[in-house]
C-alpha positions as CSV (number, residue, x, y, z in Angstrom):
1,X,-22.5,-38.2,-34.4
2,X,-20.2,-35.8,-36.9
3,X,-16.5,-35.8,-36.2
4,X,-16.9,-31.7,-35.3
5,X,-19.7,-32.6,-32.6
6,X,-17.4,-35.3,-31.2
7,X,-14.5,-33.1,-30.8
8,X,-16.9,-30.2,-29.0
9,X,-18.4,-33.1,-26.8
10,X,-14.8,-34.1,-26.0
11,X,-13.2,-30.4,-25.5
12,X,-16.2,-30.1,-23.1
13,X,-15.7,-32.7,-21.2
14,X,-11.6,-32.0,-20.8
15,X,-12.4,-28.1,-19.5
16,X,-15.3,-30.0,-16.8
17,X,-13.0,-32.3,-15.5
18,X,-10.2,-29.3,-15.5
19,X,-13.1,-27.4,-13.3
20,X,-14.4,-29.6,-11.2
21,X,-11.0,-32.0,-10.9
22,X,-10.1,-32.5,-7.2
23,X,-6.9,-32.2,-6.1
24,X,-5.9,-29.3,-7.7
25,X,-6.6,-26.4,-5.5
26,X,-3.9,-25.1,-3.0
27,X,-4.5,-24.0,0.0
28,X,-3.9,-20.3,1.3
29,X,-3.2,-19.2,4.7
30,X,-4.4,-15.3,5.3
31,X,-2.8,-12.7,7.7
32,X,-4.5,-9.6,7.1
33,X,-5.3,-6.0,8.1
34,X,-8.5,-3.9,9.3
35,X,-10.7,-2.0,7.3
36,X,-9.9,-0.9,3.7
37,X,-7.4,-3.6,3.0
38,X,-9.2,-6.4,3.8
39,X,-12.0,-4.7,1.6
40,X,-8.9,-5.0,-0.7
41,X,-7.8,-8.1,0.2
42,X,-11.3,-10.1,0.2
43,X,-11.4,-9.2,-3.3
44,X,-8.6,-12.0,-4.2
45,X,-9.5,-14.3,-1.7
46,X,-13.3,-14.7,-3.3
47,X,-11.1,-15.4,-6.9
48,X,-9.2,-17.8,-4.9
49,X,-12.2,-19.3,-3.6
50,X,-13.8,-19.8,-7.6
51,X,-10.7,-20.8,-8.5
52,X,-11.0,-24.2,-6.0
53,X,-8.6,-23.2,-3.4
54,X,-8.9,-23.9,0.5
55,X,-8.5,-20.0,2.0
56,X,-8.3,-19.3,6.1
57,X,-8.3,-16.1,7.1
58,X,-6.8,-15.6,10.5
59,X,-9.3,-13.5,12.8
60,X,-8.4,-11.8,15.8
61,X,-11.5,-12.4,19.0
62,X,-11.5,-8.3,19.0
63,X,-11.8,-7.6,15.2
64,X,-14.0,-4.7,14.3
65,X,-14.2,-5.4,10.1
66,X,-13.7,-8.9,9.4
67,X,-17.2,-9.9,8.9
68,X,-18.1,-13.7,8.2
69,X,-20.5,-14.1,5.4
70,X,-22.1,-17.6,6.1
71,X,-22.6,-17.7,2.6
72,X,-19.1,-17.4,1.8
73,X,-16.4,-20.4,1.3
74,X,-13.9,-18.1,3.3
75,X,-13.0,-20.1,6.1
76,X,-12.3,-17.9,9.5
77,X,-10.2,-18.9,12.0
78,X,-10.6,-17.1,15.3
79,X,-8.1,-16.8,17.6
80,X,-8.4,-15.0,21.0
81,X,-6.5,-11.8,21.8
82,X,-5.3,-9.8,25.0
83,X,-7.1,-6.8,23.3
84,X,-10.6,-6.0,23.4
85,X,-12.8,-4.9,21.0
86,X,-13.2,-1.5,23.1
87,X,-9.5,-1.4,23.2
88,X,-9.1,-2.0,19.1
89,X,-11.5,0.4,18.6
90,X,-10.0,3.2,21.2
91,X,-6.3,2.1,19.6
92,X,-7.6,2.7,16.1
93,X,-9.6,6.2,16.4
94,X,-7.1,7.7,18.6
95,X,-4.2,7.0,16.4
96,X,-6.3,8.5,13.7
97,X,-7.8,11.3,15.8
98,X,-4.3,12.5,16.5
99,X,-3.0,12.2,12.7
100,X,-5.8,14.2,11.9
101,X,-6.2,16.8,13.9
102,X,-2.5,17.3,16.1
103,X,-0.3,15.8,13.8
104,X,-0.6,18.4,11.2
105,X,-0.2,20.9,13.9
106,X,3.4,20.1,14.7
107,X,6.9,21.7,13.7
108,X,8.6,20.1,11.2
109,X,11.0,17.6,13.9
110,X,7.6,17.2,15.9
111,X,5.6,15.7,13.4
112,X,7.9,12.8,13.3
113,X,8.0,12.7,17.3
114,X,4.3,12.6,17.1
115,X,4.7,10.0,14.2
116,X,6.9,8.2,16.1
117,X,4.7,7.5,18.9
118,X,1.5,6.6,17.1
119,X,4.1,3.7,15.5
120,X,5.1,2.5,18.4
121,X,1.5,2.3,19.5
122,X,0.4,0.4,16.2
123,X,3.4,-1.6,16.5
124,X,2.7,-2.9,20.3
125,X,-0.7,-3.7,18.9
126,X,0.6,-5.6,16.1
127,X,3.4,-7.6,18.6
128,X,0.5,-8.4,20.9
129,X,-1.4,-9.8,17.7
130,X,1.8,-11.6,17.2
131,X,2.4,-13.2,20.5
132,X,-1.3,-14.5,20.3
133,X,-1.3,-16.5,17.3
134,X,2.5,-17.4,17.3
135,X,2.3,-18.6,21.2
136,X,-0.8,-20.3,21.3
137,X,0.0,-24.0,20.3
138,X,-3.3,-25.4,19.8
139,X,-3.6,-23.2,17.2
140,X,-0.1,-23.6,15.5
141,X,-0.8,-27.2,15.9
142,X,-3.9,-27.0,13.9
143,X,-1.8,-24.6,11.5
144,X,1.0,-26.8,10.9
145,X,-1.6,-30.1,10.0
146,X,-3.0,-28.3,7.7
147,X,-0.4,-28.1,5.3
148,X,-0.7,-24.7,3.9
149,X,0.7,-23.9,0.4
150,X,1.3,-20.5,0.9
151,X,0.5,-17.5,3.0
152,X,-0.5,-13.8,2.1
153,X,-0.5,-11.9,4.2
154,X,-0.2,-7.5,4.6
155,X,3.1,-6.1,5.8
156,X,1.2,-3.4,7.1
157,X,1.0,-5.8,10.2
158,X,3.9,-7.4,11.0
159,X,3.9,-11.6,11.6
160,X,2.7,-12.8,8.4
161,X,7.0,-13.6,7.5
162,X,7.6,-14.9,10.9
163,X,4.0,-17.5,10.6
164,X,5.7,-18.3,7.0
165,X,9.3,-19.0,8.9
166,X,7.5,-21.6,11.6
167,X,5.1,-23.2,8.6
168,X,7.8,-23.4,5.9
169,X,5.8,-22.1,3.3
170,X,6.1,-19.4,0.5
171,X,5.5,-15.8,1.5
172,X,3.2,-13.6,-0.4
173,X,2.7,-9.3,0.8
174,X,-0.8,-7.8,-0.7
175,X,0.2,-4.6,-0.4
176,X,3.4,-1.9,-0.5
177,X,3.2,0.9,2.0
178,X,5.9,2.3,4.8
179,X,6.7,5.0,5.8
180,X,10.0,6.3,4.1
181,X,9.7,2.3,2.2
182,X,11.5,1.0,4.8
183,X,10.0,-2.5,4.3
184,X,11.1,-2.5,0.4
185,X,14.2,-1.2,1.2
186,X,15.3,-3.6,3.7
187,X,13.3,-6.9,3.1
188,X,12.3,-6.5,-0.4
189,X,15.6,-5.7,-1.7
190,X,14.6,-2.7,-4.0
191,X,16.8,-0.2,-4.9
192,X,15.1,3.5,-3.8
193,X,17.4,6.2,-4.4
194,X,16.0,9.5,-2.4
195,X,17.0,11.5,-5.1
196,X,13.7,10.4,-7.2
197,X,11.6,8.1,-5.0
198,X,9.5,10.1,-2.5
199,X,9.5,8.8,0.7
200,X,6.2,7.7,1.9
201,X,4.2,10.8,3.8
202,X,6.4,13.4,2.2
203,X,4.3,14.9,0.0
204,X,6.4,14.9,-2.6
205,X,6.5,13.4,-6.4
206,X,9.2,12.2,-8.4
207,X,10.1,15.4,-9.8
208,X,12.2,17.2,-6.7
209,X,13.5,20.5,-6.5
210,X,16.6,20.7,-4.7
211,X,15.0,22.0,-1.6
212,X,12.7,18.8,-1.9
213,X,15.9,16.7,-2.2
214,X,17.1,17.7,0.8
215,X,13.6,17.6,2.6
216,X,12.8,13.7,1.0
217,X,16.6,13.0,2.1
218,X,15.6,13.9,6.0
219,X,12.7,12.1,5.9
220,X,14.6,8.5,4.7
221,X,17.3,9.5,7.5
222,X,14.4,10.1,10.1
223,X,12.2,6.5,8.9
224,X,15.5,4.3,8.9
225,X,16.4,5.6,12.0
226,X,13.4,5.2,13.5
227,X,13.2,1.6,12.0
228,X,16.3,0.5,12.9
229,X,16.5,1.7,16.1
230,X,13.0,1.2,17.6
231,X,10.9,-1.3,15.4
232,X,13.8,-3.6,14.4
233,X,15.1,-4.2,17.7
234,X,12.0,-4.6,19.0
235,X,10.7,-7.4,16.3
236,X,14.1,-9.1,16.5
237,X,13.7,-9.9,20.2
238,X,10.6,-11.3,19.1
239,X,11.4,-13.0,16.4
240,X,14.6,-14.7,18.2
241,X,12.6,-16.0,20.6
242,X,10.2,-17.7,18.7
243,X,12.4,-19.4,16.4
244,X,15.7,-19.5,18.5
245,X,17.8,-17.3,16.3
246,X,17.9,-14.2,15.1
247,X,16.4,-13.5,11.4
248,X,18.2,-11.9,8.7
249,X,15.3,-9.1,8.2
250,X,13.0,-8.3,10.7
251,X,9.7,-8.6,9.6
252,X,10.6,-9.5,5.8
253,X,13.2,-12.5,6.2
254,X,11.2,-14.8,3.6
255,X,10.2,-11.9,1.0
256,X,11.0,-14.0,-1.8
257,X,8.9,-12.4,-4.6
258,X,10.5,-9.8,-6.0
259,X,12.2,-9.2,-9.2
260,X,12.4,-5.9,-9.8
261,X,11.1,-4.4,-13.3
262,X,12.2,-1.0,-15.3
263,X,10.3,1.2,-12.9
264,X,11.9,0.6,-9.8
265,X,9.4,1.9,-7.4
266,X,7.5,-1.5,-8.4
267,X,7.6,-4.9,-8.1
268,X,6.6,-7.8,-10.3
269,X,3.9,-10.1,-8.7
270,X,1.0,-8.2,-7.1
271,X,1.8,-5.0,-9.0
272,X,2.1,-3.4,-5.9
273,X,-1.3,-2.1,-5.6
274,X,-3.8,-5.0,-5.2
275,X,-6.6,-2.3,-4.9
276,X,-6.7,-2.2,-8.7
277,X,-8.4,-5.0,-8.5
278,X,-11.8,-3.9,-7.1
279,X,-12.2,-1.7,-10.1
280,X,-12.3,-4.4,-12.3
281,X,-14.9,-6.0,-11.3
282,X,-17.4,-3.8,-12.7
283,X,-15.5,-3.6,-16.3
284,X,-16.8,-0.3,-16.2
285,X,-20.5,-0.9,-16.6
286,X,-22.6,0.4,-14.2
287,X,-24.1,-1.7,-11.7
288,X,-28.2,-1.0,-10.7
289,X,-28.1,1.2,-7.9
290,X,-30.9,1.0,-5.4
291,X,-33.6,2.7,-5.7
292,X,-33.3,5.9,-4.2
293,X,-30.0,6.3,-4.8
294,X,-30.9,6.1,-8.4
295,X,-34.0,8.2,-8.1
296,X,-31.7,11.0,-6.3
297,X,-28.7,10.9,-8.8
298,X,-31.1,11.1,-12.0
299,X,-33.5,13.9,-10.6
300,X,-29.9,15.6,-10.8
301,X,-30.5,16.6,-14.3
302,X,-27.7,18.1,-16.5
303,X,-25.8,19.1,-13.8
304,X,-25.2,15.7,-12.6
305,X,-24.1,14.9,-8.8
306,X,-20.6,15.0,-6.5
307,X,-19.9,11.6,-4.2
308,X,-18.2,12.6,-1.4
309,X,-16.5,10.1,1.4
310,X,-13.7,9.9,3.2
311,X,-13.6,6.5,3.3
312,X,-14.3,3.2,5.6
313,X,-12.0,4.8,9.1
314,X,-13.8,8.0,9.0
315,X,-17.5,8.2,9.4
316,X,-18.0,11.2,11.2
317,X,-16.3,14.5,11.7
318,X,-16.4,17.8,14.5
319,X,-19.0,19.4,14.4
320,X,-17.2,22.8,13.1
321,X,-15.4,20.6,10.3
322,X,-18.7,19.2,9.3
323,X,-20.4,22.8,9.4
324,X,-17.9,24.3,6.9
325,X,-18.1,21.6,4.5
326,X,-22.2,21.2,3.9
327,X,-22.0,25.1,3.6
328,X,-19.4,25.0,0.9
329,X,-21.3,21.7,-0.7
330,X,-25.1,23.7,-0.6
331,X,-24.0,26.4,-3.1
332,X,-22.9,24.3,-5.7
333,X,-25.5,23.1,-8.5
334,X,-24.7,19.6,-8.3
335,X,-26.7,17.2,-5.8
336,X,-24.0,15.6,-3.5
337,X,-23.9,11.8,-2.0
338,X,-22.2,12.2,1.5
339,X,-21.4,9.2,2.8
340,X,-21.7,10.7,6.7
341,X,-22.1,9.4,9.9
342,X,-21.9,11.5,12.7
343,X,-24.8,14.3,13.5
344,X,-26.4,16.5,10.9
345,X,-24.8,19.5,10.0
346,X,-26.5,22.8,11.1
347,X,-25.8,24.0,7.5
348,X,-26.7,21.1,5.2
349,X,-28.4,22.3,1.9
350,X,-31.3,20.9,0.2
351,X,-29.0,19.7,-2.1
352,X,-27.1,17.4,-0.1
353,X,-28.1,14.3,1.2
354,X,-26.3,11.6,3.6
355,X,-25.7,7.8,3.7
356,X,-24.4,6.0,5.9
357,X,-23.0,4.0,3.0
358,X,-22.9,4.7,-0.8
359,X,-21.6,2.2,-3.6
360,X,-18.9,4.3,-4.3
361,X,-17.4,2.4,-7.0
362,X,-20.8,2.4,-9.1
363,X,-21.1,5.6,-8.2
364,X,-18.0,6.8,-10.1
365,X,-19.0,5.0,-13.2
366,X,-22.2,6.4,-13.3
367,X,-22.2,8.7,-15.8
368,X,-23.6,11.9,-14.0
369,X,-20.9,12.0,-11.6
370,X,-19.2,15.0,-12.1
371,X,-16.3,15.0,-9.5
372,X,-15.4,12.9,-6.7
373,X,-14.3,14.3,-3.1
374,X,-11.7,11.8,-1.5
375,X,-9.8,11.5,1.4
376,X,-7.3,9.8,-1.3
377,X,-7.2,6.2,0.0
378,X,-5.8,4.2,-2.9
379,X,-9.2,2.4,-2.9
380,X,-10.8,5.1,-4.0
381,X,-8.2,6.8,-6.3
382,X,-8.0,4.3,-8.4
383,X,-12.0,3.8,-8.6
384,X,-11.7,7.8,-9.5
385,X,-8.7,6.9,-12.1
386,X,-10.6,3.7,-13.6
387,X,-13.8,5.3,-14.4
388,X,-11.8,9.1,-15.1
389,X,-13.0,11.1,-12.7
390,X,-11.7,14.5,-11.5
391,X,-10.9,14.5,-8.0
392,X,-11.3,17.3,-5.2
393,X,-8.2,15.4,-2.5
394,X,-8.8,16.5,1.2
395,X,-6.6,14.1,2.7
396,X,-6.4,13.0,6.0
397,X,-3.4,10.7,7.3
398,X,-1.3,8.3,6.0
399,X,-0.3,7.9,2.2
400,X,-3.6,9.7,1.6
401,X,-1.1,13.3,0.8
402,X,1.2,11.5,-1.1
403,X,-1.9,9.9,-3.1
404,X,-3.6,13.0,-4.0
405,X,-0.1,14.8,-4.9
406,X,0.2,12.4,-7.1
407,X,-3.1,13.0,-9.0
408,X,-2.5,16.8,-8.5
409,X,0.6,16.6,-10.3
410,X,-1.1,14.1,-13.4
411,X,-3.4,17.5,-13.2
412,X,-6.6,15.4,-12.3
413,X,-6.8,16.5,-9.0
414,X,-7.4,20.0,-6.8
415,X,-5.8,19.9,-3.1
416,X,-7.6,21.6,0.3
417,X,-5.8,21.0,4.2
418,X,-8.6,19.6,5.6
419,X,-8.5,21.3,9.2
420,X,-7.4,25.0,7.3
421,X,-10.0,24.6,4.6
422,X,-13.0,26.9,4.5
423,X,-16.2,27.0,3.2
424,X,-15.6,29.1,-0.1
425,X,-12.2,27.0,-0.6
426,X,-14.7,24.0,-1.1
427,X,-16.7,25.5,-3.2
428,X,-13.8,26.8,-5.7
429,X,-12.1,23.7,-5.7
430,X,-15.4,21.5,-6.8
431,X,-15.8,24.7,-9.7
432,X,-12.5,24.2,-10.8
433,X,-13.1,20.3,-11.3
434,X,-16.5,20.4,-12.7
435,X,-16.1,24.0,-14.9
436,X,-11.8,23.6,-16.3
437,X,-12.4,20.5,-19.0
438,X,-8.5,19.7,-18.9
439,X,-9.0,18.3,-15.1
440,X,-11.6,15.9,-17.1
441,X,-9.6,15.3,-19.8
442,X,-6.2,14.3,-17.3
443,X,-8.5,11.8,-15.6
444,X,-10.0,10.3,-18.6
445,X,-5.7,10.1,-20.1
446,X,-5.4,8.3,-16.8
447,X,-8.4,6.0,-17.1
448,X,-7.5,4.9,-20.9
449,X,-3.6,4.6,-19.4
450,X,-4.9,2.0,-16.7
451,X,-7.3,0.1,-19.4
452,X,-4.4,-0.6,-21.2
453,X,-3.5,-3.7,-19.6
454,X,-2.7,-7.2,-21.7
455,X,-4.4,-8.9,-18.2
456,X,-6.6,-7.7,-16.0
457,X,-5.2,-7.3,-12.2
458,X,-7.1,-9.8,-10.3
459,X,-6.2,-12.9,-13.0
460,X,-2.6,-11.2,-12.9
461,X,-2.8,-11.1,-8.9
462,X,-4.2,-14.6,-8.5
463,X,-2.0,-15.7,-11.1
464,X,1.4,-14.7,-9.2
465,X,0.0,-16.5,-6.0
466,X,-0.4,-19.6,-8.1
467,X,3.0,-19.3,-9.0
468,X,3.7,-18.9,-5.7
469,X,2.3,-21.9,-4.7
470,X,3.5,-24.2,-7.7
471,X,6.7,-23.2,-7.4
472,X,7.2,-23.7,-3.8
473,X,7.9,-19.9,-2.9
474,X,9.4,-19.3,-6.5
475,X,13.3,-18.8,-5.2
476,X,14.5,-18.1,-8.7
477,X,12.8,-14.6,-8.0
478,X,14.4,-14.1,-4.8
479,X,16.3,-10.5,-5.5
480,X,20.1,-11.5,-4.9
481,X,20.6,-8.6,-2.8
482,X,19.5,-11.2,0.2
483,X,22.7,-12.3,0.3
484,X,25.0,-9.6,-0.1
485,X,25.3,-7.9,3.6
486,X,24.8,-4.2,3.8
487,X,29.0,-3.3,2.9
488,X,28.4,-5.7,-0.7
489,X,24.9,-4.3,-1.2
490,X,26.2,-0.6,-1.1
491,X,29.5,-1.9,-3.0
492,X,31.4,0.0,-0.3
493,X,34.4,-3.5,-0.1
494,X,34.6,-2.6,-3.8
495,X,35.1,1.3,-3.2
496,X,38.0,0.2,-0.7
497,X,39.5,-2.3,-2.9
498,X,39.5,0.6,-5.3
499,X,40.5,3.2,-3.2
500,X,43.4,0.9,-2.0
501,X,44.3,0.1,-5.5
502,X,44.7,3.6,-6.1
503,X,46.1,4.5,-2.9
504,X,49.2,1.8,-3.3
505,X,49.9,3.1,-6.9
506,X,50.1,6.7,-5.8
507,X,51.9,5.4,-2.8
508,X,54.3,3.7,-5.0
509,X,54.7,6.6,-7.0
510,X,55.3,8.7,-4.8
511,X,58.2,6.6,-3.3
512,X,59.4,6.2,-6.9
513,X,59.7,9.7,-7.8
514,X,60.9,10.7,-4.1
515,X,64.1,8.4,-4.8
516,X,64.7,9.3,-7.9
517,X,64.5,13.0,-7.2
518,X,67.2,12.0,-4.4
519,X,69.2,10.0,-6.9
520,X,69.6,13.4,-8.9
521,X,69.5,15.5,-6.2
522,X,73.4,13.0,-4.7
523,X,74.5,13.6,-8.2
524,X,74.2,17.0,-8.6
525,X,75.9,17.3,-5.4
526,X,78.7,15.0,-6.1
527,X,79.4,16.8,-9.8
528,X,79.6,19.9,-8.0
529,X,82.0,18.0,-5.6
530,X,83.9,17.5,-8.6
């Protein structure tokens, strides 16, 4: 055997053994969320799995998207819960009923009552999810034998810092969204000044007006308020009991993964927005559709075809809402894939058709797709961004207004209020989009911007939870600001040391020139004595 073969025989064999080698996977915990982020979330989980690590996913009894794929190494683990799956479900569509259709509907100071109280619905949800795991031993038992390297878990549900707490293991968040970034503020250390970074739900970009200033300012006041007073002192009684003192940051006391890079409304690690990751997993090829999807998009011709959903949460709409859309969608000359649940529109065109699921991603890198309608979860965004695709945002609840302003304001995007909207505003939006080349041209700037990656974000997001894990919850990342209490963080000892410095000299000067001007004011009287 030649020298060259030898050394290719033996570079072989050290990348099997590296493969198949036992011992070297870790082992990942998983507290996650419903719907769209675990669609998120799975994503990295599976790359865990190839990459020979142990994952458990913790499942509530009353789950209504966490489906187990036999054929999957994703171990469940399922733990029962005081909520039923009726209740979950009636929990879920109400809250989103209401942000829909009433939130939008109230005055300025009752949107955030309104807001307020669909919180402190989720949030009793997420405390009862809490008390289930946390207070059932059997299963904390099993928990702490396993010996868990590291948890990820979604801050979107509270309990995933406290679990870390009780286990002792590194802490790892999937995803970055509160209202007013209360959670990054507070937990994560991260410096958001109001006078640039838009406060979650306002609607507003980084470029403020003065008027806007004011507006993000009162939103920040109304979501730290509201966080301190309500949420806070609600998790801390929670969290004190369980571990018999009371943590340093409710719901974030282990977030030790974040060093903060140039752009400050990000953080190092998971990027921030995991749900890059599903759209590279197609590397922008297009994936065989089945077969009547395929037959329906090409007999499209050169007009191509629209993909319209608004997402995973919202299957089905009134029957008025729905009415006004197909009329808007049946005088366009594009075919449109309407992913649509509830009962047939009375005003459907022949050009319309609708699933009950599409494969939205392929869908958007197919290349007759001509504009995408959204109800701008990030999931989707960033499928349209990836594969440049103009966007028509009618958004619902949630970041969804703050996503598609975003994408307005990059000039890839057209805006319509979803419960004001009418049929002819549909129809002018989707001309704008599809007939106005620059709204193609923003998206495809977009696209090349996100291509332009060194890695791509799932080997970047499993890479940082390997860290993680090696590292033994990576401290030298911690932000400092963890141990500087609120008067150090906001320097306000070193603005009264200052302040006192400056006080004392004027103090002292003031004493000085007040005697001397009595000094000259005795001898001026003693000369004229004289």
């Amino acid at each position: 055997m030649s020298v060259k073969m030898t050394a290719a025989l033996f570079l072989l064999l050290m990348q099997l053994s590296i493969f198949f080698g036992s011992g070297t996977g870790g082992k990942v915990l998983v507290w996650p969320v419903e719907f769209s982020h675990w669609l998120n979330l799975k994503i990295i989980l599976s790359e865990l799995v190839k990459k020979g690590h142990e994952v458990m996913v913790l499942r509530p009894s009353a789950s209504l998207s966490y489906e187990i794929d036999n054929t999957s190494a994703i171990e469940f683990e399922t733990y029962p819960t005081s909520y039923s799956i009726a209740d979950t479900k009636e929990l879920f569509m109400g809250s989103i009923t209401k942000s829909i259709y009433e939130l939008p509907k109230q005055s300025f100071w009752g949107y955030f009552l309104m807001l307020q109280k669909i919180f402190l619905t989720t949030s009793k949800y997420s405390e009862s999810l809490c008390k289930d795991v946390v207070f059932n031993e059997e299963l904390m038992t099993k928990l702490q034998n396993s010996n868990f390297d590291v948890i990820l878990a979604d801050p979107f549900l509270p309990c995933g810092d406290l679990l870390a707490e009780i286990l002792k293991i590194p802490l790892v968040y999937s995803l970055r969204f509160f209202p007013g970034s209360t959670y990054e503020k507070y937990s994560g250390g991260l410096p958001l000044p109001p006078s640039y970074v838009p406060a979650a739900m306002s609607e507003l970009s980084d470029r403020m007006t003065f008027m806007e200033r004011v507006r993000n300012f009162i939103y920040v006041l109304c979501f730290d308020f509201w966080f301190q007073t309500f949420n806070e002192k609600k998790w801390n009684q929670l969290y004190s009991e369980v571990l018999g003192k009371c943590p340093v940051h409710v719901g974030l006391s282990h977030f030790q993964f974040a060093v903060i890079e140039a752009d400050l409304d990000k953080t190092v690690g998971m990027d921030c927005y995991l749900d890059l990751i599903i759209l590279c997993e197609n590397e922008n090829k297009f994936h065989e559709l089945k077969c009547d999807i395929e037959d329906f998009v090409q007999s499209s011709g050169e007009h191509g075809v629209v993909v319209f959903s608004l997402g995973s949460m919202v299957g089905s709409l009134t029957e008025e809402r729905a009415n006004v859309i197909a009329a808007g969608l049946a005088q366009i000359p594009q075919k449109v894939l309407w992913r649509f649940e509830g009962k047939k529109p009375e005003t459907l065109g022949s050009n319309t058709r609708l699933y009950k699921w599409i494969p939205q991603n392929d869908l958007l890198g197919h290349p007759k797709t001509r504009a995408f309608i959204t109800h701008g979860g990030t999931n989707g965004i960033y499928e349209a961004i990836y594969h440049g695709t103009p966007v028509v945002g009618i958004p619902l609840f949630g970041d969804q207004f703050d996503n598609i302003v975003h994408l307005k304001t990059k000039g890839a995007a057209v805006r319509l209020d979803f419960l004001t909207m009418s049929s002819t505003d549909l129809l002018t939006a989707l001309k704008t989009v599809t007939n106005d080349p620059s709204y193609k041209e923003n998206a495809m700037q977009l696209s090349r911007i996100h291509h332009d990656q060194p890695v791509k974000p799932l080997d970047r997001a499993v890479f940082w939870i390997e860290f993680v894990m090696r590292h033994k919850g990576a401290k030298h990342l911690r932000v400092a600001a963890h141990d500087l209490s609120w008067v150090q963080y906001h320097s306000l000892d070193v603005i009264g040391f200052l302040l006192a410095c400056v006080l004392t000299v004027v103090f002292i000067l003031t004493k000085c020139c007040l005697f001397c001007c009595q000094k000259l004011t005795k001898a001026g009287r003693k000369k004229k004595g004289d």
